[in-house]
C-alpha distance (Angstrom), angle and dihedral (degrees) to the residues before:
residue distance angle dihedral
X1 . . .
X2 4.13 . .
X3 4.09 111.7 .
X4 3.61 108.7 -114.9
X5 4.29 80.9 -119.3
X6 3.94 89.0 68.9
X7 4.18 86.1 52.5
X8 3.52 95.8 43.3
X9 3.23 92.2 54.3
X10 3.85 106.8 50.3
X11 3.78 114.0 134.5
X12 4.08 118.2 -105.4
X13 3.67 117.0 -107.3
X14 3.57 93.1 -97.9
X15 3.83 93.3 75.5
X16 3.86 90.0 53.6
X17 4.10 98.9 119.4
X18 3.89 90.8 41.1
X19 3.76 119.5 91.4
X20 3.59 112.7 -29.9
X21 3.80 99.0 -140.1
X22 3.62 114.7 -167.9
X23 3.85 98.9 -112.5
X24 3.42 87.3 59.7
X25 3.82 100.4 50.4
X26 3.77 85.4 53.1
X27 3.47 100.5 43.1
X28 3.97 114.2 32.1
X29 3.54 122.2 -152.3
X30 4.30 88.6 -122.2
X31 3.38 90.1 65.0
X32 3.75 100.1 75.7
X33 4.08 99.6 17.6
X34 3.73 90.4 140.1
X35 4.19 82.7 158.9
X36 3.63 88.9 110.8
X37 3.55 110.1 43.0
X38 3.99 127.0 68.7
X39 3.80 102.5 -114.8
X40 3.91 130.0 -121.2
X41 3.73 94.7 -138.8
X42 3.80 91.5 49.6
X43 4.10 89.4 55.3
X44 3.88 91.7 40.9
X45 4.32 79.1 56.1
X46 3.46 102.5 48.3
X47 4.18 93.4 43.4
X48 3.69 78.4 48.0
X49 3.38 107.4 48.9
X50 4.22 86.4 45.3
X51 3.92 80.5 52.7
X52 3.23 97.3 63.6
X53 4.08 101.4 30.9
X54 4.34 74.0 61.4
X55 4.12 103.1 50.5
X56 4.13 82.9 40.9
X57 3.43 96.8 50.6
X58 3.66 83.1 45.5
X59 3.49 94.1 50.6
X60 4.20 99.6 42.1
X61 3.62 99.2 43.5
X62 4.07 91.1 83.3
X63 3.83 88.4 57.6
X64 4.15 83.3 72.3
X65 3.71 100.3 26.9
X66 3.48 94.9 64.3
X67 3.62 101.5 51.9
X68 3.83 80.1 61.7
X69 3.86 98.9 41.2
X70 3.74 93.7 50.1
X71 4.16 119.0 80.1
X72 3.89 96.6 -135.5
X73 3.95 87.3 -177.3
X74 3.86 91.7 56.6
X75 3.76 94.2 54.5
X76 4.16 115.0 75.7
X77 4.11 121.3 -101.5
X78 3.67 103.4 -129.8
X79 3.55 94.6 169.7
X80 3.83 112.6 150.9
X81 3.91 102.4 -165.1
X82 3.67 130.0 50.4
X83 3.64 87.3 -178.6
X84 4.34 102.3 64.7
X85 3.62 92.6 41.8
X86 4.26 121.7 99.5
X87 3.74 110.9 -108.3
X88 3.82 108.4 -111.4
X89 4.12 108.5 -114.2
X90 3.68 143.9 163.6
X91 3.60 111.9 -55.2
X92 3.67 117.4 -121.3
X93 4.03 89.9 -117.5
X94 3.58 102.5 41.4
X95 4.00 87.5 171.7
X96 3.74 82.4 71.0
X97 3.75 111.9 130.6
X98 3.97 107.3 -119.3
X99 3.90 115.0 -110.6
X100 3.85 109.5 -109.7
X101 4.08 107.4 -128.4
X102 3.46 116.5 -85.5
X103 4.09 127.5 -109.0
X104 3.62 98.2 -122.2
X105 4.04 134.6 58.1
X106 4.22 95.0 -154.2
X107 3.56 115.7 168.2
X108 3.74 120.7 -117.5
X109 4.25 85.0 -107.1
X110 3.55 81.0 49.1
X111 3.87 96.0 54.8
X112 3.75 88.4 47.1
X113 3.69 94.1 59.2
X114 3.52 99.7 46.6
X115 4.17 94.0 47.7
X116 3.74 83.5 46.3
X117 4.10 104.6 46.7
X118 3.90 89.0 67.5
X119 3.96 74.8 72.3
X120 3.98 99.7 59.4
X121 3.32 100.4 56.9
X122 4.46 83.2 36.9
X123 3.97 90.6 64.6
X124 3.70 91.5 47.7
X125 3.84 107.5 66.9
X126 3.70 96.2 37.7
X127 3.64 100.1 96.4
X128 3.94 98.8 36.0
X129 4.01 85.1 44.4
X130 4.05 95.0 61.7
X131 4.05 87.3 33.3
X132 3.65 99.0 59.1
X133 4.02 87.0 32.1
X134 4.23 88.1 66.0
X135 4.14 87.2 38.7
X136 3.92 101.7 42.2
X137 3.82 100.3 13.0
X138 3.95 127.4 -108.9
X139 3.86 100.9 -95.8
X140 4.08 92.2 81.4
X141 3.64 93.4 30.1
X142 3.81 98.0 52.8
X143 3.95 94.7 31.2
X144 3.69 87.0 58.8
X145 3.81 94.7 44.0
X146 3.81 91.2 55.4
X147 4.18 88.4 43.0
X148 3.53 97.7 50.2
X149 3.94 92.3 37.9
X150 4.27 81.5 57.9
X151 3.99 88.0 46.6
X152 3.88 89.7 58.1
X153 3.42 101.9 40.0
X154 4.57 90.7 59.2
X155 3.81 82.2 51.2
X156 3.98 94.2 49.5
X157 3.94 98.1 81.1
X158 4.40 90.5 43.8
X159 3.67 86.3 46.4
X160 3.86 91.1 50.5
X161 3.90 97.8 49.6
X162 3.58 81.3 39.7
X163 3.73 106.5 63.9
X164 3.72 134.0 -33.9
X165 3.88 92.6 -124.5
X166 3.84 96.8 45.1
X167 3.69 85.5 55.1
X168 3.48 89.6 62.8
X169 3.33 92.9 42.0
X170 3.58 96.8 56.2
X171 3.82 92.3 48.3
X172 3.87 90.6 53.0
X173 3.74 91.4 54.0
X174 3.98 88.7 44.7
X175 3.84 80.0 59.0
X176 3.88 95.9 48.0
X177 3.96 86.7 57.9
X178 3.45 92.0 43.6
X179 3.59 100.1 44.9
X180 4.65 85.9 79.0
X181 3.41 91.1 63.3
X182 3.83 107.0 81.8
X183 3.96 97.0 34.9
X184 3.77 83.8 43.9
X185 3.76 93.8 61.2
X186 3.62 94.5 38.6
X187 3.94 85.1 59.2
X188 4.01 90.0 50.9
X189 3.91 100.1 50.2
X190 3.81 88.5 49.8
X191 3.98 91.1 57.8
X192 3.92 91.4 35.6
X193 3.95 117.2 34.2
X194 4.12 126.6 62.6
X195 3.43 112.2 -124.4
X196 3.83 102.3 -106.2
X197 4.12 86.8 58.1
X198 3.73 96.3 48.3
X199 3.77 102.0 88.4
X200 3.93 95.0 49.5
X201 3.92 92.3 34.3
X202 3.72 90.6 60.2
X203 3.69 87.5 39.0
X204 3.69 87.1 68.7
X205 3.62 102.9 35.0
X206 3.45 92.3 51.4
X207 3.65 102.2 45.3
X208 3.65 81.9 81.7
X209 3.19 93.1 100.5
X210 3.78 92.2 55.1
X211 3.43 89.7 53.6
X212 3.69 94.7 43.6
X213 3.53 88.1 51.1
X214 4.23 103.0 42.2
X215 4.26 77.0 51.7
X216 4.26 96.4 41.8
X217 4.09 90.7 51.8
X218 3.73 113.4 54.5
X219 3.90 87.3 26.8
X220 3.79 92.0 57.0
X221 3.21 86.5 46.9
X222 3.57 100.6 63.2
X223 3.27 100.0 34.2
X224 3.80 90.8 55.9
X225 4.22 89.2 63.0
X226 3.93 88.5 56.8
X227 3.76 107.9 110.0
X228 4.11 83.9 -159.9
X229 3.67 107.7 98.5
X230 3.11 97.0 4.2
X231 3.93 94.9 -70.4
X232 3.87 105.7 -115.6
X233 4.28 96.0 53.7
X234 3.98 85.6 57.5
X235 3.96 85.5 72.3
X236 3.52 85.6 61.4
X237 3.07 111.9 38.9
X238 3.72 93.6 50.1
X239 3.58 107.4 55.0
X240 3.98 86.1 35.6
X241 4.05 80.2 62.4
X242 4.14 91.9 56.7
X243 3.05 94.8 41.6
X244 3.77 91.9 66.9
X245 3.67 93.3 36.8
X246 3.89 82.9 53.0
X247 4.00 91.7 55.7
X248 3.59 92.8 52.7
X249 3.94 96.0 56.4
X250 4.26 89.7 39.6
X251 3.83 82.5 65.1
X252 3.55 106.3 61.2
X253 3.60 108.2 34.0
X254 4.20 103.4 36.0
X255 3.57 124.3 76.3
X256 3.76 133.0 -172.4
X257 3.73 102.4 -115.4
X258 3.63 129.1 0.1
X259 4.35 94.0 -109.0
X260 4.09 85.4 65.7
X261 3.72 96.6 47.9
X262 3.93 107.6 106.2
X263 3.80 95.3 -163.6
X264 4.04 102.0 38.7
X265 3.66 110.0 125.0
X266 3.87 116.8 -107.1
X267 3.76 104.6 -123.4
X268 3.99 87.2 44.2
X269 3.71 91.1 53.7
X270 3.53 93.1 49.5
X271 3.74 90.7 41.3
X272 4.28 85.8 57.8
X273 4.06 84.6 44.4
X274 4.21 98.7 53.1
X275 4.41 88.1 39.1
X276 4.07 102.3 47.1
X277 3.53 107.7 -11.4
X278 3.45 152.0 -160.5
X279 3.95 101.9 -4.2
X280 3.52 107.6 -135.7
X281 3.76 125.4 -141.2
X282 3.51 124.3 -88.0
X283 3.30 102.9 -150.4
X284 4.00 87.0 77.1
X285 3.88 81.8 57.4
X286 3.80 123.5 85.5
X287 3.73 106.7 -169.2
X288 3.66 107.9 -111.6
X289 3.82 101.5 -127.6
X290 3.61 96.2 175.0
X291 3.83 86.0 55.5
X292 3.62 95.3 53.4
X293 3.81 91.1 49.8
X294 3.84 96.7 51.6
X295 4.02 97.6 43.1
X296 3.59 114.1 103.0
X297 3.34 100.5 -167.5
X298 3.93 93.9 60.1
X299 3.49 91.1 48.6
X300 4.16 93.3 51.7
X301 4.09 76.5 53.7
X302 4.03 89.3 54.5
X303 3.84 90.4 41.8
X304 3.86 96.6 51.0
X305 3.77 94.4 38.2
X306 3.91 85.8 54.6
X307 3.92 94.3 51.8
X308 3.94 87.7 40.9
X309 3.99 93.4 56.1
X310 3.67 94.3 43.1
X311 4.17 95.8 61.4
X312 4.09 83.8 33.7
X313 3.87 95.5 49.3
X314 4.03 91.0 36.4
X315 4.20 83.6 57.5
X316 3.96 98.3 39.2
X317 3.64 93.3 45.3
X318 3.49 113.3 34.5
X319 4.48 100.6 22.4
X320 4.23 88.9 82.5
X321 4.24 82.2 50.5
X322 4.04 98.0 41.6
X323 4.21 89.0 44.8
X324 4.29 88.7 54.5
X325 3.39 99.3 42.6
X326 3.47 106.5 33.3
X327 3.27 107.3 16.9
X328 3.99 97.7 39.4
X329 3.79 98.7 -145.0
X330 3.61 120.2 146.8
X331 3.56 123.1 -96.9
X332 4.13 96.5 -112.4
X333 3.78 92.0 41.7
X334 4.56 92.8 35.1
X335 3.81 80.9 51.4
X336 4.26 99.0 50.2
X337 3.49 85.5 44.3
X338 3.80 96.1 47.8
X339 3.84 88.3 54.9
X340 4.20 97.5 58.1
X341 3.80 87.8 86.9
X342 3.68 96.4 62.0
X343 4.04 90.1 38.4
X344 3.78 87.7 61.1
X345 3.66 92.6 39.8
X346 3.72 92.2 58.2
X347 3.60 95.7 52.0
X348 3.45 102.2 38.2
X349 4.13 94.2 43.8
X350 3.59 90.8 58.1
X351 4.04 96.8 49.8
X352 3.89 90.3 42.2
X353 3.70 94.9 56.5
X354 4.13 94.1 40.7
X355 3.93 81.7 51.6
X356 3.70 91.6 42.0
X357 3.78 94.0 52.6
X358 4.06 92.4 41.7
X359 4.05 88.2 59.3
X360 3.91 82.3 48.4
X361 3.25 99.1 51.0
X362 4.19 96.2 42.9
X363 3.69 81.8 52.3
X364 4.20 92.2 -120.6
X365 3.85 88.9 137.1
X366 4.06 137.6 5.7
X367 3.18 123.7 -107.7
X368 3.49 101.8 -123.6
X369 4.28 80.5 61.6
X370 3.99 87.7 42.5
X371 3.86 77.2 61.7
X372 3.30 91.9 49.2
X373 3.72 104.7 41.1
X374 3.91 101.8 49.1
X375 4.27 93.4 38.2
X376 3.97 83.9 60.7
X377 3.97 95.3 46.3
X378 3.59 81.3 50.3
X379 3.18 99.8 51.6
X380 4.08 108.8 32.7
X381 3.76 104.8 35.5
X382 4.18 85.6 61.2
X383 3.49 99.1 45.4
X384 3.74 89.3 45.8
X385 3.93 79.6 49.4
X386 3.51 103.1 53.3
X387 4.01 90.1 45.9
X388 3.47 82.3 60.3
X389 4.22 88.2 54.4
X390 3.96 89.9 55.4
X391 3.80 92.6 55.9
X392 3.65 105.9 40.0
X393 3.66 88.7 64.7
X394 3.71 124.1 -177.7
X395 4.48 90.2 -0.8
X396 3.97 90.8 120.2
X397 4.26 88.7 -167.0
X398 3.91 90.0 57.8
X399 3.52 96.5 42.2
X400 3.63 87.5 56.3
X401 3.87 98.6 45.7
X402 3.61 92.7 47.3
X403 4.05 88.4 54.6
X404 3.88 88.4 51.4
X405 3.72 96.8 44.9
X406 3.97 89.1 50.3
X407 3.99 89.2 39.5
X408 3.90 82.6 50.2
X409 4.15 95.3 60.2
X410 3.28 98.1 32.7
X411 3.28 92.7 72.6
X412 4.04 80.8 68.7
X413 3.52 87.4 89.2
X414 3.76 105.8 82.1
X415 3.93 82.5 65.8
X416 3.43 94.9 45.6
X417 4.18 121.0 55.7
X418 3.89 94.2 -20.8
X419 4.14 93.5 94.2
X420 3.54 92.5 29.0
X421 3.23 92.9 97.6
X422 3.79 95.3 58.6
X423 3.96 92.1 50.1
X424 3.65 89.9 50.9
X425 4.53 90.5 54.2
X426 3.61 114.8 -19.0
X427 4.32 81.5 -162.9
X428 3.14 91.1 64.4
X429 3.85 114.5 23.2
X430 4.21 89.5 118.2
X431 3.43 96.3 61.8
X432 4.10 94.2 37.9
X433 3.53 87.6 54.0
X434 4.14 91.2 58.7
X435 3.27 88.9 50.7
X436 3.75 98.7 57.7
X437 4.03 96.2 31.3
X438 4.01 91.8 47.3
X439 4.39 85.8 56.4
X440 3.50 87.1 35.9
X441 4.16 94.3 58.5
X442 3.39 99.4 38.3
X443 3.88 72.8 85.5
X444 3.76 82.3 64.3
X445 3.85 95.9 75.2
X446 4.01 104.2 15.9
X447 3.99 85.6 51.3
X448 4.11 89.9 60.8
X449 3.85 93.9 37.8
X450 3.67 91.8 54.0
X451 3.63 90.0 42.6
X452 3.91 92.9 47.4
X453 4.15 81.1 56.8
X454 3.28 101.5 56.0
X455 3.82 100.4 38.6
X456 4.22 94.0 40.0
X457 3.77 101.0 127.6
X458 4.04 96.0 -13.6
X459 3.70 110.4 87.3
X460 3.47 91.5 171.6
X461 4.22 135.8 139.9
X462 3.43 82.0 -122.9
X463 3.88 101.7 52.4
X464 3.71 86.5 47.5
X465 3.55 102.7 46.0
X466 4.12 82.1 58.0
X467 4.18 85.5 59.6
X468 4.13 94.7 49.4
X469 3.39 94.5 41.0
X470 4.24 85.4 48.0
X471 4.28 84.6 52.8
X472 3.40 93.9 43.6
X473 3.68 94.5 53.1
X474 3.63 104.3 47.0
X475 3.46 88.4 49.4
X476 3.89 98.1 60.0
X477 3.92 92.1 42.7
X478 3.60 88.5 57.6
X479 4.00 93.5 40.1
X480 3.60 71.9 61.9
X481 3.54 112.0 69.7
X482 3.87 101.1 35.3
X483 3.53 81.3 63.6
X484 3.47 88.9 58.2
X485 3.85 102.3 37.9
X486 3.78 104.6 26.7
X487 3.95 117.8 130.9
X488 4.28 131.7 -172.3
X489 3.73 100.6 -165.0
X490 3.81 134.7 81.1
X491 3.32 110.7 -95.6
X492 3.78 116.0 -115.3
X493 4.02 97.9 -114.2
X494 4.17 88.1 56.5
X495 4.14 91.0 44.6
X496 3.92 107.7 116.1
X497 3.47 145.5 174.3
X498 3.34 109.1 -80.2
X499 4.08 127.5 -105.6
X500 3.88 95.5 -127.8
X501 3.49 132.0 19.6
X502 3.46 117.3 -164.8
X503 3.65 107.2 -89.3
X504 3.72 83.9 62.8
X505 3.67 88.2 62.3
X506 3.73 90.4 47.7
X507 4.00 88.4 56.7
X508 3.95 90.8 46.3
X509 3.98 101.0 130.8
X510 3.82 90.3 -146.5
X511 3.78 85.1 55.3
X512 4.00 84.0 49.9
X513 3.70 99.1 46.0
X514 3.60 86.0 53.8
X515 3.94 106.8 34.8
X516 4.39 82.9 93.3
X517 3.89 93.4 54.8
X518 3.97 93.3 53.5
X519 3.79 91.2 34.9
């Protein structure tokens, strides 16, 4: 089977009568032209990457809301020191409109459950989402993530006047449909993207959720001082509304795999065909359980992804929370603020990983310490980061430079364990990925329960300082261990027989229609 490297880098037509190199005489540079035809993958990334910038927004927006749905003045000050607590001043836009009081007096422990019970029903459906992903394909199975997700998230603001514990409900149902979507993906860019794009491709896709988020915050914000509609149910029921509008375009222009796509170009099929292959059924497949459990280097994925979603969760979460009643900003402005973080993470994600992937590809490092390299930048510059949030107190401008610079390498991460999954069995690589991402967000509801304890009745800089330095922890220990047990190559137990050999390349019929032009 050729590398993708020895496609990539073909010489252009205009070197045709130089040296005829025998890579070249085998492989002409016709045969995988895809200049002038809009790509299938690059569709299946943009629908993607709106996918997830939807079930994030989705996700995020209650992070805001609730500081508006919750009656702070009904609910009893048991603050113990006047001395560790910010001095209330001016806010920076004083033309702010004030927040009208909420409709609900929940506790602090209260809070923490319901940010946190999106997370239950998250952890459930990440297994079964990249499973039936490899057996039925990831167009249905993420589609109907996203749609469902969009279907909970109208019902959130009935549910909430409704009953405290239906609310919850509803959220940890919006997190069962949601919980597909990641393992669903993962399942798609194995059957879609060549190896040397897979670290930048998800880099994009992915950064959806960025997006999603940097969009969700200040939006939510806003919306929530509307007196229309009651302000906080418009967060809702807008990005409920694109997400269904979303499902609608997902279904006619994705396909599961590139052979069932009736519009894919022919030289980018075959392109997909000579780089990964023919994926082969899954049904064929049991999923080696015992395999799982005894490789090392898919726990040191689990391990890192945990300490990873703690420090992420403890900012996504609980930063909208810490900037009201600590830092005393506004809702619109705490929320614009909260979303700098995920703007800087978007940008700088997607530049790490095309950097990442370059270094690859020039052969400067390996990719098992690519892996390596970028999960730690990930993981130590933003604990160092948030560290730096617990002692800089009440200085607002710090706080908020910190929270980029962390945002910033954090984005490291899609070059770091993201694809490791696929390297370690590209057959399975869905169902891996629920694995790790189901450990990794239980995080998302013990992180704001734990939290919840430790702040209940002490917002203090002290209190909080205890939960950053807690993130910031967890996060190195785990850093720690992938370092130790990280691996790059398939493991033995996934290893098959490959698609093509190369007499099926010889028999290619693009490489025939072309074998005159080179000759």
């Amino acid at each position: 089977m050729f590398a993708a490297r020895q496609i990539d880098n073909m010489n252009s037509s205009d070197q045709e009568n130089d040296e005829a190199a025998d890579d070249q005489a085998l492989i002409p540079e016709t045969v995988f032209d895809t200049k002038q035809c809009i790509k299938s993958r690059t569709v299946l990334g943009i629908m993607g990457f709106l996918g997830f910038a939807n079930v994030y927004a989705m996700r995020v927006n209650l992070s805001v809301a609730i500081v508006a749905m919750v009656n702070s003045s009904a609910i009893p000050d048991s603050t113990n020191s006047s001395l560790d607590v910010c001095p209330i001043v001016d806010p920076i836009n004083n033309s702010s409109v004030p927040l009208r009081p909420g409709d609900f007096d929940w506790s602090e422990t209260q809070r923490g459950v319901i940010l946190g019970s999106f997370f239950y029903g998250y952890v459930l459906t990440q297994v079964p989402g990249g499973r039936f992903a490899e057996l039925f394909g990831g167009k249905l199975v993420f589609g109907l993530g996203v749609l469902l997700t969009a279907i909970f998230t109208l019902l959130s603001p009935a549910a909430a006047y409704c009953n405290y514990t239906l609310f919850i409900v509803v959220r940890i149902l919006e997190g069962v449909a949601e919980g597909v979507t990641f393992p669903a993906m993962h399942a798609m860019l194995a059957r879609w993207i060549p190896p040397e794009e897979r670290s930048k491709f998800a880099a994009i896709v992915y950064a959806g959720s960025n997006f999603g988020s940097v969009v969700s915050f200040p939006l939510s914000g806003w919306l929530c001082t509307l007196e229309w509609g009651g302000g906080w149910p418009l967060c809702f029921y807008l990005f409920g509304g694109l997400g269904i509008v979303w499902f609608i375009a997902w279904i006619f222009l994705v396909y599961d795999t590139p052979q069932s796509h009736p519009r894919i170009c022919r030289q980018e099929l075959e392109y997909i065909r000579w780089t990964i292959g023919i994926h082969v059924d899954a049904k064929a497949r049991p999923i080696p359980w015992g395999h799982f459990l005894r490789s090392l280097p898919l726990w040191a994925i689990l391990v890192t992804q945990c300490g990873l979603s703690w420090q992420f969760y403890t900012q996504l979460t609980e930063l909208p929370t810490y900037m009201n009643n600590i830092l005393h900003m506004k809702l619109q402005q705490n929320a614009l603020l909260t979303a700098i973080p995920y703007l800087t993470s978007w940008f700088a994600g997607i530049f790490i990983s095309v950097f990442a992937d370059w270094l690859v590809a020039k052969h400067y490092i390996s990719r098992l310490n690519s892996y390596k390299l970028w999960n730690t930048v990930a993981s130590v510059i933003p604990s160092v980061g948030l560290l730096g949030v617990a002692w800089v107190g009440c200085d607002k401008v710090s706080v908020l430079l910190l929270l980029s610079i962390t945002g910033a390498f954090g984005g490291a991460v899609y070059a770091g364990n993201q694809m490791n999954h696929i390297a370690l069995s590209p057959h399975y690589a869905g169902t891996m990925y629920g694995i790790t991402n189901a450990a990794a967000n239980i995080c998302g509801f013990v992180a704001p329960y734990a939290i919840g304890l430790i702040i209940e009745g002490q917002e203090t800089l002290s209190q909080w300082r205890v939960v950053f330095y807690l993130a910031a922890a967890i996060n190195l220990a785990c850093n720690l261990f992938y370092l130790a047990f990280a691996g790059a190559e398939e493991e033995k137990w996934s290893i098959e027989v490959s698609s093509y050999s190369e007499d099926d390349i010889s028999s290619s019929p693009l490489l025939n229609d072309s074998a005159n032009v080179s000759s």
